[in-house]
Structures are given as structure tokens and as C-alpha cells.
C-alpha positions as CSV (number, residue, x, y, z in Angstrom):
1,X,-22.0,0.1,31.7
2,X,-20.3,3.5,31.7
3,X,-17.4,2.2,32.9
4,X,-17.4,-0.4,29.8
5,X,-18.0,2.4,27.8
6,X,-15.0,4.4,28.9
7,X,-12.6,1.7,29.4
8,X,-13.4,0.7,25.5
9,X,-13.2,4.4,24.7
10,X,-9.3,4.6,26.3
11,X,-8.7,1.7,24.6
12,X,-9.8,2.9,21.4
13,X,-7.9,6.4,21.7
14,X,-4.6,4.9,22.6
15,X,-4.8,2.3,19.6
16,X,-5.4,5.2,17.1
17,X,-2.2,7.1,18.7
18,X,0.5,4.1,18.8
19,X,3.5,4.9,18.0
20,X,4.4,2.4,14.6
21,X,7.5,0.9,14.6
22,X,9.1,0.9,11.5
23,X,12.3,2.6,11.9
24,X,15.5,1.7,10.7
25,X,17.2,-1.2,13.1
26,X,13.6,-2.5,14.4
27,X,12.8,-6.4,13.1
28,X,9.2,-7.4,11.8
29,X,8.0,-11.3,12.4
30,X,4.4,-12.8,11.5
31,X,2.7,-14.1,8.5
32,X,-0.2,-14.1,6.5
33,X,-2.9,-16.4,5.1
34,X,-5.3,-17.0,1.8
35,X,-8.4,-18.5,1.9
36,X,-10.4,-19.4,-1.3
37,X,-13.3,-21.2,-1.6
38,X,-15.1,-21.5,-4.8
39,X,-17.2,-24.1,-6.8
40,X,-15.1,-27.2,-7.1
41,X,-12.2,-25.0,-6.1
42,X,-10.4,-24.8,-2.8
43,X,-7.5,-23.0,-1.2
44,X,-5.7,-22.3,1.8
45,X,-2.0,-20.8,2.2
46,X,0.1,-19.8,5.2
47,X,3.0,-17.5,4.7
48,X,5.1,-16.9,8.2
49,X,7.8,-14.0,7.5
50,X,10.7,-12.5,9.1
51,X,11.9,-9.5,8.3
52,X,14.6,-5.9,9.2
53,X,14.1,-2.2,8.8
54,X,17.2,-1.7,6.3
55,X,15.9,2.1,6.4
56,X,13.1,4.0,8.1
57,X,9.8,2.5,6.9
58,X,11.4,-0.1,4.3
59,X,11.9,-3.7,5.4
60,X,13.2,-6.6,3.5
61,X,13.4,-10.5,4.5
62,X,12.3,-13.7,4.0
63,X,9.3,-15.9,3.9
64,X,7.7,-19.4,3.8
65,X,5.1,-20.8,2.0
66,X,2.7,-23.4,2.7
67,X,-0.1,-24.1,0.2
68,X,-3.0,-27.1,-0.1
69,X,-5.2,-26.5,-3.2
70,X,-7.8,-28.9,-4.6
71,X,-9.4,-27.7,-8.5
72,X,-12.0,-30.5,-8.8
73,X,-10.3,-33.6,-9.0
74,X,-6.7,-32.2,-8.7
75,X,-5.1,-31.9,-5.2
76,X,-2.0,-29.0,-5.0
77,X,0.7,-29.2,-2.1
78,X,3.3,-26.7,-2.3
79,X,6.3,-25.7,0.4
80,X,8.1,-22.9,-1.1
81,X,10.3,-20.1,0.4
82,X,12.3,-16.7,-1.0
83,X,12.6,-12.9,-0.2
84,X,9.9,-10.1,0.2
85,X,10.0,-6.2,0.6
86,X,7.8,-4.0,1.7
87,X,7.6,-0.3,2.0
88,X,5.3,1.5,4.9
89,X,3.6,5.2,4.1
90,X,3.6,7.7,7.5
91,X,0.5,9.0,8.3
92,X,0.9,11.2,11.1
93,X,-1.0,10.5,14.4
94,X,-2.2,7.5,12.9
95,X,-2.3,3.9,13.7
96,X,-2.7,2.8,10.0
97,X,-0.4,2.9,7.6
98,X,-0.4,1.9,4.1
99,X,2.3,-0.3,2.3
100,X,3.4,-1.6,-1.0
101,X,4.7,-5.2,-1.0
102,X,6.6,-7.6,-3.2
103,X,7.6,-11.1,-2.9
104,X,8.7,-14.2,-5.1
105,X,9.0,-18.0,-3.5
106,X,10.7,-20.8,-5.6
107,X,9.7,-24.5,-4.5
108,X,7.9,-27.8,-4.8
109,X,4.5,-28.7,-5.9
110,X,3.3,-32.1,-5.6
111,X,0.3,-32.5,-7.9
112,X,-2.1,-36.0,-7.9
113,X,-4.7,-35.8,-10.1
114,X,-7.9,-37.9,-9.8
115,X,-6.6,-40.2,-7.3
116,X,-3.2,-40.9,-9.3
117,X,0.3,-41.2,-8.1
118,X,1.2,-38.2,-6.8
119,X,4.0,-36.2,-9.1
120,X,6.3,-33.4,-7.7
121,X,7.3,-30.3,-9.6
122,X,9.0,-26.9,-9.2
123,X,6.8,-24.4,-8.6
124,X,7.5,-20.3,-8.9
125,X,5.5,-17.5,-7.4
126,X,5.7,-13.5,-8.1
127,X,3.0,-10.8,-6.1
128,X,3.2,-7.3,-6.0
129,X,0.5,-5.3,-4.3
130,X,-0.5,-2.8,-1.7
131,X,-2.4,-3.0,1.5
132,X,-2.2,-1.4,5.1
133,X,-1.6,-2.7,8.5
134,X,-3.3,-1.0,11.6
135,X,-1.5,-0.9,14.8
136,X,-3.8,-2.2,17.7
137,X,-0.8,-0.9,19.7
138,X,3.0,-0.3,19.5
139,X,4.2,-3.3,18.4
140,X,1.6,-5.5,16.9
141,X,-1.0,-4.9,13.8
142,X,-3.5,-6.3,11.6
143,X,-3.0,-6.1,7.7
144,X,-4.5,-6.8,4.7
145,X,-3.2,-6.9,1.5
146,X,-4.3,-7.0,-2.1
147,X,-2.4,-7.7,-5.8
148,X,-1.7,-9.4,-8.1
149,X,-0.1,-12.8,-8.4
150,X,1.5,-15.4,-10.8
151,X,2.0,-18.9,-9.8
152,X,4.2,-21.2,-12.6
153,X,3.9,-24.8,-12.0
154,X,6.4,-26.6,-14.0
155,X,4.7,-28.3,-17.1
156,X,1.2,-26.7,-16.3
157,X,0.0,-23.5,-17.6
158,X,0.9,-20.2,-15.7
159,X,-1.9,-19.0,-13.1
160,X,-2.7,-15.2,-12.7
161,X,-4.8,-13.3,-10.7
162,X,-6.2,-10.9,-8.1
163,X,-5.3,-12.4,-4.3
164,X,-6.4,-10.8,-1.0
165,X,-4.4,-11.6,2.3
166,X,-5.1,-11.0,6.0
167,X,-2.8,-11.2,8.7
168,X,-0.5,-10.2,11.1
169,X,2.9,-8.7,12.5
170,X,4.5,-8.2,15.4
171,X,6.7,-4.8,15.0
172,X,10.5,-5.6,17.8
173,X,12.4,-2.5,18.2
174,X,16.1,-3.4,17.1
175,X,16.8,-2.6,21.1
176,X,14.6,-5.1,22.1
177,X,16.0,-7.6,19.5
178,X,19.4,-7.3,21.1
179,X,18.7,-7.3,24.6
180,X,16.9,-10.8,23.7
181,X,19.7,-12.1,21.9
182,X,22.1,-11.3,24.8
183,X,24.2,-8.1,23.2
């Protein structure tokens, strides 16, 4: 048991010092993902996302979308894609660190409502908001992120509202990202 104990300890003490990588050169690759469910309301949302450290703690890239929504009897499929940026805050000796985050997607809905033919429509997508990511060790952390979003389907109303996120990212030092590509 003490060994447990001190093993989870070590573990534990070397999370909370990783060294973040965030720097300017270094790459960024994960995603996120939304679940909602609510009465008569469902929702579920992947967003994988590449991204590159134009400058120390700032990163900028792109990102997919993939949403299924069903509002009682109307089903929501979307596929969209388009940029984000994101901007981490240093805390020192610390394996959190806060960020602020922006993104808009462009794409297609298709909408079928109460068991209709199925209609497609553009669909556009704004969020700003802030969160933090904590590094479990160098290169990889755990975030959550909270803001506000706007969703326009064509011909529908707009949708606006408070989201929450969870996910993850996998920090490559631009070194690393060479050596794998060969350079």
C-alpha cells in the first residue's frame, strides 16, 4: 500500500511541474466534444482540431465539426469546418493554464422534421469563451472550456447560448514535428 501511495504521490508531483508546451514553432492536435441532454432535447458534437504556435502561447488553426441534434420531433446533422485561435495564460510552476478561445465553422445542416424529407441548409457558427487545459504531463492535457455560442441555420431563427466543452490536446514540440515529417 505505501508503495501505491508513493508511486501515485510521484506521479502526482511530476504532473503538477510539466513543462507546457506552448512556445512559438510547437503544433497542437486534438478535439473537443458537447454533450446535451435535456427534455425532448438532445445533443452531441465532436470537434477534432489542428493547430501552430504563431507566437509563444498563441495558436491559430483549423477545426472540424460534427453535430447530431434532435429538438422533439426535429432531427439536426451538421458537418461544418473553419478557423480557431486560442491564447494560453503562464502560470509559473504550474500544470494549468488558462486560455481564451475563438472559433467560427461555416457548413451544412440537414434538418428532417417529424419524419419528413430531409432538407439541407447552410449553417454558421461563432464561440468565444475561456477555459483552461491541465497538463497531465508534457505534451498532453485535459481542458474544459466555457462561452458563448451562436449557431444560424439558414431559414431558422438564430440559436444562442451558454456551451461547456471537455476535451483534449496533445502539445508536439515543432522539433518533434520535423523530425516526423522527415526535415
Amino acid at each position: 500500500m505505501k508503495k501505491i501511495v508513493l508511486n501515485l504521490f510521484t506521479l502526482l508531483l511530476l504532473a503538477s511541474v510539466a513543462n507546457a508546451q506552448t512556445d512559438k514553432g510547437d503544433w497542437m492536435v486534438g478535439g473537443n466534444m458537447t454533450i446535451n441532454t435535456t427534455k425532448g432535447n438532445s445533443e452531441f458534437a465532436f470537434q477534432p482540431s489542428a493547430g501552430y504556435f504563431f507566437a509563444n502561447n498563441f495558436v491559430a488553426g483549423g477545426q472540424f465539426i460534427l453535430n447530431f441534434s434532435k429538438q422533439e420531433d426535429t432531427k439536426y446533422s451538421t458537418l461544418a469546418a473553419g478557423p480557431f485561435a486560442r491564447y494560453y495564460f503562464n502560470i509559473s510552476n504550474s500544470a494549468f493554464k488558462p486560455f481564451l478561445h475563438a472559433d467560427f465553422s461555416v457548413g451544412s445542416t440537414s434538418v428532417q422534421i417529424a419524419g419528413l424529407d430531409k432538407t439541407s441548409t447552410t449553417t454558421t457558427s461563432f464561440f468565444i469563451g475561456a477555459g483552461g487545459a491541465y497538463f497531465i504531463n508534457s505534451n498532453v492535457a485535459l481542458e474544459a472550456l466555457a462561452g458563448y455560442n451562436r449557431i444560424k441555420i439558414e431559414t431558422y431563427d438564430p440559436s444562442n447560448g451558454f456551451i461547456f466543452r471537455i476535451g483534449f490536446q496533445v502539445h508536439l514540440l515543432g522539433g518533434e514535428v520535423a523530425r516526423v515529417r522527415g526535415k
